[in-house]
DRENDO-1510 file (C-alpha; in Angstrom, 1 decimal, always signed):
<recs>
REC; n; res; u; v; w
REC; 1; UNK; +20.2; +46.9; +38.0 .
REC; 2; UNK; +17.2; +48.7; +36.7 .
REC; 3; UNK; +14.5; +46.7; +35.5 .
REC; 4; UNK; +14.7; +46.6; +32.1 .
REC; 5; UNK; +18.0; +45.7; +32.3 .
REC; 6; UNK; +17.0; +42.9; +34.7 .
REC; 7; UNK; +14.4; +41.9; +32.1 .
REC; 8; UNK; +16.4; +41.7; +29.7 .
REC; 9; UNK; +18.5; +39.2; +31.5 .
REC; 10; UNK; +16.0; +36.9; +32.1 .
REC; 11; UNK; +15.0; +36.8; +28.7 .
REC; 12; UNK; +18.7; +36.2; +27.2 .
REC; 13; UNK; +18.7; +33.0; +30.3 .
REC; 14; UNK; +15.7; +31.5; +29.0 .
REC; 15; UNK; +16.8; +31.3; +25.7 .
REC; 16; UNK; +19.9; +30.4; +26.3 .
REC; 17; UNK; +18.3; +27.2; +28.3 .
REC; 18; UNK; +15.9; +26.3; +26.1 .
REC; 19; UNK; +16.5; +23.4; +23.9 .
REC; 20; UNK; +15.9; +24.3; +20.3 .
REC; 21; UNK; +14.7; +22.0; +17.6 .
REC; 22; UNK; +15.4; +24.1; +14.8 .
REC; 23; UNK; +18.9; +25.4; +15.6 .
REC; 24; UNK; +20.3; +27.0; +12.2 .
REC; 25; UNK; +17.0; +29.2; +11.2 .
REC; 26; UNK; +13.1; +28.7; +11.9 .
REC; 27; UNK; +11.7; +26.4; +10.0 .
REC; 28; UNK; +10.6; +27.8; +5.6 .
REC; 29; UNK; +7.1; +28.0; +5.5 .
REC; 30; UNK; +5.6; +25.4; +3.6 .
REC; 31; UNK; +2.4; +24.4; +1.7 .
REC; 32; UNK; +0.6; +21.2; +1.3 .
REC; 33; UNK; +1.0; +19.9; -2.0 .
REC; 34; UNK; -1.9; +17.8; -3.5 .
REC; 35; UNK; -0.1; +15.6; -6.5 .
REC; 36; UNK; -2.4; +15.1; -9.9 .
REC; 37; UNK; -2.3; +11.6; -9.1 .
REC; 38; UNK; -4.4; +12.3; -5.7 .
REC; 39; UNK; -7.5; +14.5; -8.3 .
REC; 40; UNK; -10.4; +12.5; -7.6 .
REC; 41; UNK; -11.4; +11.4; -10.9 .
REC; 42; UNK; -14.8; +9.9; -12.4 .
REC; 43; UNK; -15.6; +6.5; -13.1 .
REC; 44; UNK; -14.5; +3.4; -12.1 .
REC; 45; UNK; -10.7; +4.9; -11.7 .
REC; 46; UNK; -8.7; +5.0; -7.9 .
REC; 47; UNK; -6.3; +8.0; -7.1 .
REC; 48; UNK; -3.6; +8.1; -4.4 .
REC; 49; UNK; -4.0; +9.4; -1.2 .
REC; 50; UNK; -1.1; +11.4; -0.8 .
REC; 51; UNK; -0.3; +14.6; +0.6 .
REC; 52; UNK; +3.2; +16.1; +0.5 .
REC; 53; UNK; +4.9; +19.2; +2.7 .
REC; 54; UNK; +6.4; +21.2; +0.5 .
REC; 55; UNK; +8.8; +24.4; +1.5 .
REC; 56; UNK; +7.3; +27.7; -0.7 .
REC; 57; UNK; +11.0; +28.0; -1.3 .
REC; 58; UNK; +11.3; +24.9; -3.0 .
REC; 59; UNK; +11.9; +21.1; -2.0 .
REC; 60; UNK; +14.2; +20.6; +1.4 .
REC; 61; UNK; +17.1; +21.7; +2.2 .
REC; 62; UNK; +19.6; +20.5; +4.4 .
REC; 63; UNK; +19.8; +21.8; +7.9 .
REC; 64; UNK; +22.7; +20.1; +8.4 .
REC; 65; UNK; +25.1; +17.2; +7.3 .
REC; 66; UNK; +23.7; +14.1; +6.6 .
REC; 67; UNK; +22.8; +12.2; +9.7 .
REC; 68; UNK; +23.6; +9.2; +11.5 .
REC; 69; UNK; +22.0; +5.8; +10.3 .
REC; 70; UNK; +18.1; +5.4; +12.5 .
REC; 71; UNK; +18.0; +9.5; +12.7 .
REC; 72; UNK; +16.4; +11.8; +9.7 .
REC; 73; UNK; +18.3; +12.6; +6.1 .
REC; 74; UNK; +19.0; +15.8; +7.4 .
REC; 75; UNK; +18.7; +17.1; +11.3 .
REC; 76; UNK; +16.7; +19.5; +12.6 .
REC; 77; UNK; +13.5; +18.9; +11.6 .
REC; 78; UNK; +10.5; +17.2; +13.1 .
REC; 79; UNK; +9.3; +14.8; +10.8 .
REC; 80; UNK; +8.4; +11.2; +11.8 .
REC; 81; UNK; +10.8; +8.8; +10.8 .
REC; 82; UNK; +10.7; +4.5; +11.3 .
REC; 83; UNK; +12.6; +5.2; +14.9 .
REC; 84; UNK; +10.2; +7.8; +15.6 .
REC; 85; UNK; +7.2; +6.1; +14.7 .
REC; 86; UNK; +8.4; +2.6; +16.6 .
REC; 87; UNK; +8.7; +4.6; +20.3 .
REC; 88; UNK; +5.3; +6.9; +19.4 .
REC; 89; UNK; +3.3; +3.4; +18.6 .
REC; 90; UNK; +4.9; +1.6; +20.8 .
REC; 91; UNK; +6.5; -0.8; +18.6 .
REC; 92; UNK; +10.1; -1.3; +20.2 .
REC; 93; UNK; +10.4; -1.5; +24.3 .
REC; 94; UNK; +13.5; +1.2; +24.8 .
REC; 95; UNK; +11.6; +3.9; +24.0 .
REC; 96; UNK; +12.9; +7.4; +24.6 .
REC; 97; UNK; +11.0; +10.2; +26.3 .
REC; 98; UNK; +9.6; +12.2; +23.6 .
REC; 99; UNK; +10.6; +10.2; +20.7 .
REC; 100; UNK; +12.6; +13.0; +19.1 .
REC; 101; UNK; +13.0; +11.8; +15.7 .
REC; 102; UNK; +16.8; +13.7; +15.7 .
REC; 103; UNK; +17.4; +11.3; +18.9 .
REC; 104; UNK; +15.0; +8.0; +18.5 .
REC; 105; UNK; +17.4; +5.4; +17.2 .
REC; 106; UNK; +15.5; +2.5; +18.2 .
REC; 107; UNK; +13.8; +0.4; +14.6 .
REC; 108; UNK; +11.3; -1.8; +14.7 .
REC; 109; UNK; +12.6; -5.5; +14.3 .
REC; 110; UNK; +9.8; -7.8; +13.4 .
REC; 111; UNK; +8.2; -9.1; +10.6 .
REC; 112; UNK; +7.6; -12.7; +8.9 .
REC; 113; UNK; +5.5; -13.9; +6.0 .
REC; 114; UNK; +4.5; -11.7; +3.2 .
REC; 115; UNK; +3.1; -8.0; +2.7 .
REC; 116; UNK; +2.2; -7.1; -0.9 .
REC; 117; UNK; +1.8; -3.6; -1.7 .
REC; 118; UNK; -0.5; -2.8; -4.9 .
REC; 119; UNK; -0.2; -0.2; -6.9 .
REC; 120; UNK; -1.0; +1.3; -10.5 .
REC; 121; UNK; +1.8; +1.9; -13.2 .
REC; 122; UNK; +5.3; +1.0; -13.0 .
REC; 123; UNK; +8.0; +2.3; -10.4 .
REC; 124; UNK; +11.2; +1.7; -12.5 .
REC; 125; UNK; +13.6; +2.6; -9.1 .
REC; 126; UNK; +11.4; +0.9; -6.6 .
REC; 127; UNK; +14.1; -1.7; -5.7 .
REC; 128; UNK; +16.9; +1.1; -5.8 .
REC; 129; UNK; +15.0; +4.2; -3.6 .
REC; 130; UNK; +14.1; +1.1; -1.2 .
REC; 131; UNK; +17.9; +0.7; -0.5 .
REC; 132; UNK; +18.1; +4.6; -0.1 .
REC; 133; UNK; +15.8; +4.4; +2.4 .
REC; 134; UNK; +16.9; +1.3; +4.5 .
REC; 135; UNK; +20.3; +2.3; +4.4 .
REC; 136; UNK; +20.1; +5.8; +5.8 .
REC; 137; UNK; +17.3; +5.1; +8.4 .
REC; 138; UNK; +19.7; +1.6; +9.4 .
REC; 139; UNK; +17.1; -1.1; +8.4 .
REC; 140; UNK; +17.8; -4.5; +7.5 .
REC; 141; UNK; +18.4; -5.2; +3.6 .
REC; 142; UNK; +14.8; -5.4; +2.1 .
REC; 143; UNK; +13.6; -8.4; +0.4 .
REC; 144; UNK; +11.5; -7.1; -2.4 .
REC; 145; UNK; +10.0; -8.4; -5.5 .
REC; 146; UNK; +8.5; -6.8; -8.4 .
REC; 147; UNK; +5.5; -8.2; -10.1 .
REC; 148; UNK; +3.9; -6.7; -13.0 .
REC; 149; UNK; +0.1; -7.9; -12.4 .
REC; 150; UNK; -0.5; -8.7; -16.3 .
REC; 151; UNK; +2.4; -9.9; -16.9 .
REC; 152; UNK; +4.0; -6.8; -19.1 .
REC; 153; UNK; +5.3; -3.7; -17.2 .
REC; 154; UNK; +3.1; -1.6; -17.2 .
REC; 155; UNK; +3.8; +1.8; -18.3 .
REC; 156; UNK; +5.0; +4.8; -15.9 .
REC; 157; UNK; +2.4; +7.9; -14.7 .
REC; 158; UNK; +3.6; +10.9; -16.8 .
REC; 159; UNK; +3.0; +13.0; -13.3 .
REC; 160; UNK; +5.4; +11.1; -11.0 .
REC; 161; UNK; +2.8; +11.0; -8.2 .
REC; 162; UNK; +2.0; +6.8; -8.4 .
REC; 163; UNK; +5.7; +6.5; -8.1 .
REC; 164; UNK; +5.8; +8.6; -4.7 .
REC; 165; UNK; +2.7; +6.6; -4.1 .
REC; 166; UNK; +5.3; +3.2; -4.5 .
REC; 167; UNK; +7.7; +4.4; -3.0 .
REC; 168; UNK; +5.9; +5.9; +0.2 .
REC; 169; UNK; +4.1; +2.3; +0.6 .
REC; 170; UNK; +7.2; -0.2; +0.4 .
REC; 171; UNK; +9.3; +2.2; +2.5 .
REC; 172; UNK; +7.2; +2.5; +5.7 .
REC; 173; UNK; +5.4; -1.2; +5.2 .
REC; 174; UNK; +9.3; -2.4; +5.4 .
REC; 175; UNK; +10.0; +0.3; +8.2 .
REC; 176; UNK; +7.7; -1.4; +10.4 .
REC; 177; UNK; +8.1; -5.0; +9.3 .
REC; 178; UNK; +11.8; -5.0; +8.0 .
REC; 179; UNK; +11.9; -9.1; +8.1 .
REC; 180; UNK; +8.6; -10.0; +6.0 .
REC; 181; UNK; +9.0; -10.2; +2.8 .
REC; 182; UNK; +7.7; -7.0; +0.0 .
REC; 183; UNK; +5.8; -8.0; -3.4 .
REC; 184; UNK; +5.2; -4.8; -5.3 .
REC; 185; UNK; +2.7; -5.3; -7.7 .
REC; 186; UNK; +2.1; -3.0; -10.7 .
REC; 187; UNK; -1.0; -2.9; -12.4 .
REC; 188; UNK; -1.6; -1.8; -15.7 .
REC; 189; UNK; -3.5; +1.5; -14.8 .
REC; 190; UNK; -5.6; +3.4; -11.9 .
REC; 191; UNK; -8.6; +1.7; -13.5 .
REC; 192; UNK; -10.4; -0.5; -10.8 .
REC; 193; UNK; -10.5; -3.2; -13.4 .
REC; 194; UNK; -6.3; -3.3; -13.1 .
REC; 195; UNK; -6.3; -3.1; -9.6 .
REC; 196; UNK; -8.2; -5.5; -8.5 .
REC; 197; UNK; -6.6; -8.0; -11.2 .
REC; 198; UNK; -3.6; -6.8; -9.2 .
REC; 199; UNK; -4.7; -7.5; -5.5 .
REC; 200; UNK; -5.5; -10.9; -6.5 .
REC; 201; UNK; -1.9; -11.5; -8.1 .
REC; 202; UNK; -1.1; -10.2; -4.4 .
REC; 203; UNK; -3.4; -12.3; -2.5 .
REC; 204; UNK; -1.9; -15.5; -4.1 .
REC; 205; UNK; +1.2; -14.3; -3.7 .
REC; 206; UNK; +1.1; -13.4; +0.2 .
REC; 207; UNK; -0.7; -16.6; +0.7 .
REC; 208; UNK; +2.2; -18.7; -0.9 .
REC; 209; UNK; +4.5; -16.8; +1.1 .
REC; 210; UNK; +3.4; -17.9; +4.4 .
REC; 211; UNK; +0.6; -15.4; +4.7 .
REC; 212; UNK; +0.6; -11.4; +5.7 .
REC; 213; UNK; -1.2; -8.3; +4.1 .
REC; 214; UNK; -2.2; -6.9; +1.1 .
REC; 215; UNK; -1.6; -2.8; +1.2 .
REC; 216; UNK; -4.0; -0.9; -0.8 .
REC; 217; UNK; -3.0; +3.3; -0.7 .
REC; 218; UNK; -5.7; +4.1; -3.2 .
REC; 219; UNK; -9.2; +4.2; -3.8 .
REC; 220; UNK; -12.6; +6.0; -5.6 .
REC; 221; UNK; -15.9; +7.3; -4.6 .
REC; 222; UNK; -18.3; +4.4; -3.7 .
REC; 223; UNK; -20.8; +2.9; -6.6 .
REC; 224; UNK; -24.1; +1.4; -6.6 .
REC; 225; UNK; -22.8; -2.5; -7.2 .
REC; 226; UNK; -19.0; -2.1; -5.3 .
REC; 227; UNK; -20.7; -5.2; -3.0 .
REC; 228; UNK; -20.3; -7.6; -5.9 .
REC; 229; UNK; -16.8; -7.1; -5.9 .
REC; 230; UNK; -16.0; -8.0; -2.2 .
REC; 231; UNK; -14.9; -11.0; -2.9 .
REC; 232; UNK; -11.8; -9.8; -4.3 .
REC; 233; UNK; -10.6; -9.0; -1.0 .
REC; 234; UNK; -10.8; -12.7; +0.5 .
REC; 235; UNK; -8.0; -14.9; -0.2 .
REC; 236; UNK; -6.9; -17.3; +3.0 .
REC; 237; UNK; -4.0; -16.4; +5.2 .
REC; 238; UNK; -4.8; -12.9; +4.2 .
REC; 239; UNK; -5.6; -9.5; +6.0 .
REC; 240; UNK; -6.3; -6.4; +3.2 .
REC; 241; UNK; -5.8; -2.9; +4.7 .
REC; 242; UNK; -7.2; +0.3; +2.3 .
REC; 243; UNK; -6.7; +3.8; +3.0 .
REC; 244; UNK; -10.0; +5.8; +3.8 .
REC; 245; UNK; -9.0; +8.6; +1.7 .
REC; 246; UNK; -7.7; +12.3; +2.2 .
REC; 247; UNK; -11.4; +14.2; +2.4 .
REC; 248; UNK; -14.4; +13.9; +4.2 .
REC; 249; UNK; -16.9; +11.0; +3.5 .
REC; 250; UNK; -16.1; +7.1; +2.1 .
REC; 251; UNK; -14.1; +5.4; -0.8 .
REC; 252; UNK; -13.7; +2.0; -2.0 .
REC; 253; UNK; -12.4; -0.7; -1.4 .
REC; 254; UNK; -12.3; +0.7; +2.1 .
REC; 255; UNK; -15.3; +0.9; +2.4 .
REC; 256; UNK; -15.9; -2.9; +1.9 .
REC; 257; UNK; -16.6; -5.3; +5.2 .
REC; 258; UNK; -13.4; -7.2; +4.2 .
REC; 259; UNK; -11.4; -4.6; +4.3 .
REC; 260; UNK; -9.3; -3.1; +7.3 .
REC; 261; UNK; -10.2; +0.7; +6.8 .
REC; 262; UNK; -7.0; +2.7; +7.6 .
REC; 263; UNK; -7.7; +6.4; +8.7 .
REC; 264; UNK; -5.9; +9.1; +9.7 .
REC; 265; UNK; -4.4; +10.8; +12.8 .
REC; 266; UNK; -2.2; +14.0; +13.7 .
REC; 267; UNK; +1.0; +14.0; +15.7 .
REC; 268; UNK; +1.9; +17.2; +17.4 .
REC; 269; UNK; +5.0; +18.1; +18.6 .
REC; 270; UNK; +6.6; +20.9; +20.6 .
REC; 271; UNK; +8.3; +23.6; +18.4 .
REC; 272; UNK; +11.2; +23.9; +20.6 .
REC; 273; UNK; +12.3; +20.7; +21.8 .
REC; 274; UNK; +10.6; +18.5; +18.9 .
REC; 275; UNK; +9.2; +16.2; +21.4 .
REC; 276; UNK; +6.1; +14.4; +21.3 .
REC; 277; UNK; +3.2; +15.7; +22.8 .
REC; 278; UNK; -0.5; +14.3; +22.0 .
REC; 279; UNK; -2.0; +12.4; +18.8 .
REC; 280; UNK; -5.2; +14.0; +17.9 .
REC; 281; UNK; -7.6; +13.9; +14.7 .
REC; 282; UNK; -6.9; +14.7; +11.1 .
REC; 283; UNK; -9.6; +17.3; +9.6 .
REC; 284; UNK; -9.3; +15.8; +6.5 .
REC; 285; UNK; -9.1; +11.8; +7.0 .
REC; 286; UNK; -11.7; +10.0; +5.3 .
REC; 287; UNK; -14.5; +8.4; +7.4 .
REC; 288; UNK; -18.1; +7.8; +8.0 .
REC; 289; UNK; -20.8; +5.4; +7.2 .
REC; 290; UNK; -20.9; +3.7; +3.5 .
REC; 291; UNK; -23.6; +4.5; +1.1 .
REC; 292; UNK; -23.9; +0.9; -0.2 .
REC; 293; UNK; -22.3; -1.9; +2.3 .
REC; 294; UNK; -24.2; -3.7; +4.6 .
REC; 295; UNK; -23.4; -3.1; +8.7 .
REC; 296; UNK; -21.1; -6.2; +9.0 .
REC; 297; UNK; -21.4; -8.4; +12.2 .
REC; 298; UNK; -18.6; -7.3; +13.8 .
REC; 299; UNK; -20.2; -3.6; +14.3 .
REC; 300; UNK; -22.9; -4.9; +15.6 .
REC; 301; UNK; -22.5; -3.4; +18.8 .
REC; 302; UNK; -21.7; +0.1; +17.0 .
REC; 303; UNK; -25.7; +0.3; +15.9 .
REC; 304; UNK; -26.2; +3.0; +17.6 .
REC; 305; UNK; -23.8; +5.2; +16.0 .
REC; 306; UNK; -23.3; +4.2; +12.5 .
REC; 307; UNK; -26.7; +2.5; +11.6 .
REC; 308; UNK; -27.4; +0.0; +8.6 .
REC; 309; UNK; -24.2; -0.1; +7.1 .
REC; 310; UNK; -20.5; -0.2; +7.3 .
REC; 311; UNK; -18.6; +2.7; +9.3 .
REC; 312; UNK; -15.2; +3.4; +8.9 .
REC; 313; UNK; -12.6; +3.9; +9.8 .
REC; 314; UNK; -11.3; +0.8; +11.9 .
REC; 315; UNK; -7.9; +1.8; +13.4 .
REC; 316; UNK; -5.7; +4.8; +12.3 .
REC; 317; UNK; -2.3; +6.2; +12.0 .
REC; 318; UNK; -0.2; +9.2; +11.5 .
REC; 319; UNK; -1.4; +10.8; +8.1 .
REC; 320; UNK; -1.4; +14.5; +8.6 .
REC; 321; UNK; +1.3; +16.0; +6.2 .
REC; 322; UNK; +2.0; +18.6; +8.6 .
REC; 323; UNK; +3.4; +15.5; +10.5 .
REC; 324; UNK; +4.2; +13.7; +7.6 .
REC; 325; UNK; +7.4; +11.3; +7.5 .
REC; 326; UNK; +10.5; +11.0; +5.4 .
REC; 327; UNK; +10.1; +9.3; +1.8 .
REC; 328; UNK; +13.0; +8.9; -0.9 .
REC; 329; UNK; +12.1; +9.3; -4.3 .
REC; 330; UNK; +14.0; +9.1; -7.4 .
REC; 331; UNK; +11.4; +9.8; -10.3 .
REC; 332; UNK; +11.0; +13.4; -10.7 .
REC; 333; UNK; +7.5; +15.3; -9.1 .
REC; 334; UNK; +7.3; +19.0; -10.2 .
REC; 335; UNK; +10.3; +18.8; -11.1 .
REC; 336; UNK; +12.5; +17.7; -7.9 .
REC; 337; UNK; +13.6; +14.1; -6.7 .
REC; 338; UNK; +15.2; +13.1; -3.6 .
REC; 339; UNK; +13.5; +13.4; -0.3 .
REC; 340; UNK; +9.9; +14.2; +0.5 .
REC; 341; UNK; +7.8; +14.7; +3.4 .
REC; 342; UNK; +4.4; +12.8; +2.8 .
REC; 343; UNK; +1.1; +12.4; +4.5 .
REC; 344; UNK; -2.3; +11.2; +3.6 .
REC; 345; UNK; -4.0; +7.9; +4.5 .
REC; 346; UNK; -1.8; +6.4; +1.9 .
REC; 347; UNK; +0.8; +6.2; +5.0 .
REC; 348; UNK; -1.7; +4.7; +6.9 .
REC; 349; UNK; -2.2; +1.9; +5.0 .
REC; 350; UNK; +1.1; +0.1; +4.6 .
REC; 351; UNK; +2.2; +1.4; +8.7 .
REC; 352; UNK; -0.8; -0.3; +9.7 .
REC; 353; UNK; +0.0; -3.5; +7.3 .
REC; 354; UNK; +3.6; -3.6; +8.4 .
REC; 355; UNK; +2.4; -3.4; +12.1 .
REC; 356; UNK; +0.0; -6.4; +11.9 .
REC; 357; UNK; +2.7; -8.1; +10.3 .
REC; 358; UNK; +4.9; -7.6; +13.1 .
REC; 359; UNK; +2.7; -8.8; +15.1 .
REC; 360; UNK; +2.3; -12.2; +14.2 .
REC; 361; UNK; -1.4; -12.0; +13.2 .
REC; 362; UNK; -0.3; -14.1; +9.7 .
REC; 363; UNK; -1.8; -17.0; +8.7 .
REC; 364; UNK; -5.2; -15.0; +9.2 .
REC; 365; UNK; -8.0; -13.2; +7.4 .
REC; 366; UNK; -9.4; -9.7; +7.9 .
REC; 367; UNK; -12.8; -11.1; +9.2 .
REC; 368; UNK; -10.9; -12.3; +11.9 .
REC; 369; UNK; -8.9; -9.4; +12.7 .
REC; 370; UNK; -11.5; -6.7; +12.3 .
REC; 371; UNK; -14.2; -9.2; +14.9 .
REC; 372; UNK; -10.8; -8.7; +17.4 .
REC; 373; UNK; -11.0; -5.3; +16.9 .
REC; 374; UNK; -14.3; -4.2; +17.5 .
REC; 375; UNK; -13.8; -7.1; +20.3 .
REC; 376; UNK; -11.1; -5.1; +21.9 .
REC; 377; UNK; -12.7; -1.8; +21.9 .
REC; 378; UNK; -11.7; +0.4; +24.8 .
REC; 379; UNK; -9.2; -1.8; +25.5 .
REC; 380; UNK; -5.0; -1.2; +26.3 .
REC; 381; UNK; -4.4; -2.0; +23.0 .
REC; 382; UNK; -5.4; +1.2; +21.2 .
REC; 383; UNK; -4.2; +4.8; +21.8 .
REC; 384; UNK; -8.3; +5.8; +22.4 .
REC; 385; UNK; -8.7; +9.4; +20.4 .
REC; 386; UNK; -10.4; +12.3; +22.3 .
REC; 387; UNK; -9.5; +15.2; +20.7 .
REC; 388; UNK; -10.5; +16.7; +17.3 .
REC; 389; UNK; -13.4; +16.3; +14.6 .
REC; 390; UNK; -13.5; +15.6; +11.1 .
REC; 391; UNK; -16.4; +14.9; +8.7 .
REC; 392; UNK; -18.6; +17.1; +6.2 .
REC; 393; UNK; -18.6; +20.5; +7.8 .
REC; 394; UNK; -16.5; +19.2; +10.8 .
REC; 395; UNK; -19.9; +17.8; +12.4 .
REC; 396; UNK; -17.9; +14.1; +13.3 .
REC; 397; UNK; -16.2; +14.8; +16.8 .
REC; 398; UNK; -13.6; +12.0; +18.5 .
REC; 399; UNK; -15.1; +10.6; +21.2 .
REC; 400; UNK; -13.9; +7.6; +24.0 .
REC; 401; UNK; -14.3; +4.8; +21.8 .
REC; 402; UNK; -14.8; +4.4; +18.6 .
REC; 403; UNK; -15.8; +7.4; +16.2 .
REC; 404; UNK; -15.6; +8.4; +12.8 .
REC; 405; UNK; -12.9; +10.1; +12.8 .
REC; 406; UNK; -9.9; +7.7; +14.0 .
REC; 407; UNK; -12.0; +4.4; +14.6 .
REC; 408; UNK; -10.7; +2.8; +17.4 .
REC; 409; UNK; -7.7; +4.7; +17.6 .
REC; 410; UNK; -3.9; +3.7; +16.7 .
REC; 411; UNK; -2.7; +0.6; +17.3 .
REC; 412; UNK; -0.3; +0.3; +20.4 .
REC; 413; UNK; +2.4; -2.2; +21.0 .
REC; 414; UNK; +2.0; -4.2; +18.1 .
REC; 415; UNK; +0.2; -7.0; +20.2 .
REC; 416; UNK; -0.3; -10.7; +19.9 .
REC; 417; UNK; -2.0; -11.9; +16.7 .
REC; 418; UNK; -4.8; -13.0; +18.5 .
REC; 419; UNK; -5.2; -9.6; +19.7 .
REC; 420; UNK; -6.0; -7.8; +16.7 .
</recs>
């Protein structure tokens, strides 16, 4: 045999052996879009954080049929899913090497209390896509309440992208916590004014529900006087996590000491075999030190890298659309329904809330949970961030410990409550 020809051969072998993740066709290319409801807008007004994956060909298609319940809508692709997520983080103990999301099958199973998920304008198929989800992905019945936060329903957002917003935040705060029980309430508008009438609706609501979280997706640029509204974020029995927004620098109520400050991560997989490789930074995850909010006691001992005042984030998660999970929606968005991959902090925010649910940590207040954070920096409970930057002009790098790009990391294992 000459050697091309022997070449050749070895080249048809290795092919032939090596497992594929996209077996039909490589993969459409794709673009992230950047719904109207994620525009920063000025003024005392909150956007989403959402970023969706979108194919240049259009929304997705299937691969294949339909899969199994616990495995994606359609096989093939590499997009995180509640299975996927639970043996990545750690959440359930038969993991699977590589936490395929076309093989993990394993769901998260805790939960108890409340988690209330706040959002602006009204989702009229929340309760409907929520069964969409939970019965393809094999999750238990949710247990899901609307609550309109004035009392009226509020009206719907002309652009669709609050109601992907809704729909993200229930979905993946009942992936992780499938037993608590979901408020979803609507405010009147994206004002701040609304919202925070909202998250108290929701406070008083988790804590007559046994206590849990509040889930808070949104959020605006940082203003002069945001302090005097801190307060609004410290019912008992209580822990309120906020999404540190989808560019560099700080938003509120993140930003505020009695919040849990959710960043953002990236998940890389390998393009052959779809398996999971490393969790690194997310360029464009919100973070740094706040303009206007005093260093709170607990970051104390982080003086020497974020100063005066409050730095976020505190933990992180998965928000990279490029890595972005699975999210039913009904209500049109350009123009398509049905399934979506979405990123942004706004998945940060209600994972991280259905993970301290699942926890146990109810019954509790953010205080608490953040001084166990920063307690148990460095310790086995957090997947510790080393590679990557973020930040204006990329000049924030992830470093052992905490940083300003991922805080202390992911959460592993869900943990004891007194652990967080």
């Amino acid at each position: 045999m000459n050697r091309s020809k022997w070449f050749a051969s070895i080249v048809f072998l290795l092919l032939l052996s090596a497992p594929a993740l996209f077996a039909q066709a490589p993969p459409p290319r794709r673009h992230v879009l950047v719904p109207k409801s994620s525009e920063p807008v000025a003024g005392l007004v909150a956007h989403t954080n959402l970023r969706v994956l979108v194919p240049e060909s259009g929304p997705f298609a299937p691969l294949a049929a339909a899969s199994p319940s616990e495995l994606p809508p359609y096989a093939g692709y590499g997009y995180e899913t509640p299975a996927s997520f639970a043996c990545i983080y750690r959440l359930v103990h038969n993991t699977v090497p590589g936490c395929n999301p076309n093989s993990t099958t394993s769901n998260p199973t805790g939960g108890s209390g409340a988690i209330a998920i706040v959002d602006a304008y009204d989702d009229p198929n929340a309760v409907a896509d929520l069964t969409t989800f939970s019965s393809t992905f094999g999750l238990a019945p949710a247990d899901l309440t609307v609550v309109y936060a004035s009392g009226s329903q509020p009206p719907p957002d002309p652009s669709g992208g609050w109601e992907l917003e809704e729909s993200l935040d229930i979905e993946y705060a009942h992936a992780m916590a499938p037993n608590a029980k979901l408020f979803l309430v609507e405010a009147d508008s994206n004002s701040f004014t609304d919202l925070f009438t909202a998250v108290l609706v929701a406070g008083q609501l988790v804590g007559a529900n046994g206590g849990g979280e509040v889930s808070m997706s949104w959020g605006g640029s940082e203003f002069s006087n945001e302090s005097q509204f801190d307060w609004v974020f410290t019912a008992p029995k209580v822990v309120y996590v906020g999404s540190t927004g989808d560019s560099a620098g700080i938003i509120y109520p993140a930003a505020s000491p009695n919040v849990l400050a959710a960043g953002g991560t990236s998940i890389s997989r390998n393009g052959n075999t779809g398996n999971f490789i490393l969790e690194s930074t997310w360029q464009d995850g919100g973070g740094g030190p706040t303009y206007y909010e005093a260093r709170p006691h607990y970051q104390d001992r982080l003086a020497y890298i974020i100063g005066s005042t409050r730095g976020t984030p505190d933990i992180s998660f998965d928000a990279n659309p490029n890595s972005g999970a699975w999210v039913y929606d009904s209500n049109p968005l350009e123009g398509s329904t049905g399934w979506w991959i979405v990123g942004g902090t706004s998945l940060s925010a209600p994972a991280i809330a259905g993970i301290l649910n699942s926890s146990g940590a109810v019954k509790t207040t953010t205080q608490a949970v953040l001084t166990n954070i920063y307690k148990n920096l460095n310790g086995n409970g957090y997947r510790d961030i080393t590679y990557g930057n973020c930040g204006y002009y990329l000049s924030n790098f992830s470093v052992p410990g905490w940083d300003f790009c991922t805080g202390a990391g992911p959460k592993l294992g869900g943990g004891s409550g007194h652990n967080w």
